[in-house]
C-alpha angles and dihedrals in degrees: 000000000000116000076236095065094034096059081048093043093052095047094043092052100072099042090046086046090065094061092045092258117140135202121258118193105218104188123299103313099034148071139163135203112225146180133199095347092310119113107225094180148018119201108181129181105231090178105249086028143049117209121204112197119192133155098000099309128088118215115202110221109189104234100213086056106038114063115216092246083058100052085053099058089058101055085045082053081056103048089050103047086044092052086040081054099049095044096056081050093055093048 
């Protein structure tokens, strides 16, 4: 895996732990989050991009301009509007 996806990958484990969500490594430039069997997201190394793909669309993030804590932040964005979201559901 790229040092890229590595830095994202250690900052993402512990927050996506916290939904029940678990790393899978997918070959040497991807890796998904997944629950229960399901994948819920895709982040892949494109070499000068990282694509994130959730619920069914890809965004293109430009890795020289967009720092892996960064990236990560994002994906943690993610995980709390889609458990907001679930909650207010459930209510």
């Amino acid at each position: 895996m790229s040092e890229y996806l590595d830095q994202v990958k250690s900052m993402v484990k512990p927050e996506a732990a916290k939904y029940g969500l678990k790393i899978l490594p997918r070959g040497k430039s991807s890796f998904s989050l997944i629950k229960g069997g399901q994948i819920y997201m895709t982040i892949r190394d494109t070499g000068d991009n990282i694509e994130i793909s959730f619920a069914g669309k890809k965004y293109m993030y430009d890795k020289y301009y967009t720092k892996p804590e960064h990236l990560a932040q994002v994906v943690f964005n993610v995980l709390e509007a889609q458990h907001r979201e679930v909650k207010k559901e459930e209510d």
